[in-house]
VEXKOL-867779 format. One line per field, with one value per residue: residue number from 1; x, y, z of N, C-alpha, C in turn. Coordinates in steps of 0.2 Angstrom, whole numbers, plus 5000, padded with zeros to 4 digits. Atoms other than C-alpha are relative to their C-alpha. Layout:
% VEXKOL-867779
n = (NUM ...)
n.east = (X ...)
n.north = (Y ...)
n.up = (Z ...)
ca.east = (X ...)
ca.north = (Y ...)
ca.up = (Z ...)
c.east = (X ...)
c.north = (Y ...)
c.up = (Z ...)
This chain:
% VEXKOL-867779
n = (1 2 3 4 5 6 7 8 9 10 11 12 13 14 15 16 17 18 19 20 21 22 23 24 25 26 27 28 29 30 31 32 33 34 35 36 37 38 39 40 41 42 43 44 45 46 47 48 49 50 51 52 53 54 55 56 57 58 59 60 61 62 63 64 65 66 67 68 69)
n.east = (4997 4996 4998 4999 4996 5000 4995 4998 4991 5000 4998 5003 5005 4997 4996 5007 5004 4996 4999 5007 5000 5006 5007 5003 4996 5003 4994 5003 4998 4999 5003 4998 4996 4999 4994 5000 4994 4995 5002 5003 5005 5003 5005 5006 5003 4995 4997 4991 4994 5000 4997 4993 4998 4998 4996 4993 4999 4998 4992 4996 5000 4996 4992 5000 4998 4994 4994 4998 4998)
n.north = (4999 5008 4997 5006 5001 5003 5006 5003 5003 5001 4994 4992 5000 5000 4996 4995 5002 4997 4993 4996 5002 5001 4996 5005 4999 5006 5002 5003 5006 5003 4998 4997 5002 4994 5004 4998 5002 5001 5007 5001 5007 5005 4999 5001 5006 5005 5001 5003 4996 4994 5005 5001 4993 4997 5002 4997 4994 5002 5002 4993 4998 5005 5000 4992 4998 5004 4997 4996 5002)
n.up = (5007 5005 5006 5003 5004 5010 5002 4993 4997 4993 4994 5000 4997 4994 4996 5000 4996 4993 4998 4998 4990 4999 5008 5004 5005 5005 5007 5004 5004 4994 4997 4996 4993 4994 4996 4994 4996 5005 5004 5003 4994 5008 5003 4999 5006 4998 5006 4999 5002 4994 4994 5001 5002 4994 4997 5002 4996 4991 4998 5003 4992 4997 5003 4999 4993 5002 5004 4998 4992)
ca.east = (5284 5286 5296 5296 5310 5309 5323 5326 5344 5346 5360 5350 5336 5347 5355 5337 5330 5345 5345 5325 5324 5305 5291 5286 5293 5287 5298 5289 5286 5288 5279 5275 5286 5284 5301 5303 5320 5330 5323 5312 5294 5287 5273 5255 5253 5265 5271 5290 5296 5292 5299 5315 5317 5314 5327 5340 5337 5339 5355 5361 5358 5367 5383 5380 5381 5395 5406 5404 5408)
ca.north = (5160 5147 5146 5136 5127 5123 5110 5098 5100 5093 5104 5121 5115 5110 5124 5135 5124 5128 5145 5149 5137 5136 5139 5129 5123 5115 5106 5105 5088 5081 5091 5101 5101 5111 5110 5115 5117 5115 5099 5093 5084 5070 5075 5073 5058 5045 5045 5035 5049 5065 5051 5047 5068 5070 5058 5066 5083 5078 5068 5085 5094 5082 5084 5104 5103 5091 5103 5117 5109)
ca.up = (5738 5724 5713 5698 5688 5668 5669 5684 5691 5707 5713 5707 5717 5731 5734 5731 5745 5757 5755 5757 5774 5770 5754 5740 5724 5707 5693 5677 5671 5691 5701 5716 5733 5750 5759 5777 5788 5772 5766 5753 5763 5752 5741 5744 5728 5731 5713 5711 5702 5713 5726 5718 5713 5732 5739 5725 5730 5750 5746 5735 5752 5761 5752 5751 5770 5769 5759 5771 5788)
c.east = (5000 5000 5000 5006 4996 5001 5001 5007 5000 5004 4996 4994 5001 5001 4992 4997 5003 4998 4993 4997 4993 4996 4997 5004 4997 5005 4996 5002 5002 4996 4998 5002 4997 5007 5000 5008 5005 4999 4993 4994 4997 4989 4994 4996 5009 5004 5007 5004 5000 5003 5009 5004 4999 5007 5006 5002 5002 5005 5004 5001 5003 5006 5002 5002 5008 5008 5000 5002 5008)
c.north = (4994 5001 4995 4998 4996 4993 4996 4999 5000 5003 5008 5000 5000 5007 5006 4999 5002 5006 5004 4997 4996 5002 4994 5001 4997 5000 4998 4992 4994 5002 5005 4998 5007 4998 5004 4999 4998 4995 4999 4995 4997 5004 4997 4992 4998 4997 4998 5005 5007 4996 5001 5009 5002 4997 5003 5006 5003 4998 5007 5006 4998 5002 5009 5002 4997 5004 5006 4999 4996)
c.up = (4997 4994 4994 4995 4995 5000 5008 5001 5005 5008 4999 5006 5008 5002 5002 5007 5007 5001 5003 5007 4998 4993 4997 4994 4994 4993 4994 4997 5009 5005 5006 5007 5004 5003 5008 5003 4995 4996 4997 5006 4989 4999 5003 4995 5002 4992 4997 4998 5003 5005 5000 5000 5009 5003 4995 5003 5007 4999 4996 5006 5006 4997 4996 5007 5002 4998 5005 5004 4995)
């Protein structure tokens, strides 16, 4: 499945990511993501801002889990 977002918000993607476990994802205007196991893997192009938009959405995940436990 992949789903695309329009607008990049870190917690919408977050939670997306939690919920689906596995698929793929792409953010206009950053690019496309696979995530596995609940977390974002780093892109194929080593690009600083698919980088940066990986480590936010991994730390937005982080503090998703955080608030359950």
């Amino acid at each position: 499945m992949l789903r695309v977002f329009k607008h990049y918000r870190p917690g919408q993607v977050a939670r997306y990511v939690k919920s689906y476990y596995r698929g793929r994802l792409f953010i206009m205007g950053v690019g496309a993501f696979e995530f596995d196991r609940g977390r974002l893997l780093p892109p194929k192009s080593q690009d600083l801002k698919a980088l940066a938009v990986l480590s936010e959405v991994n730390r937005e995940i982080q503090l998703l889990e955080a608030d359950v436990a």
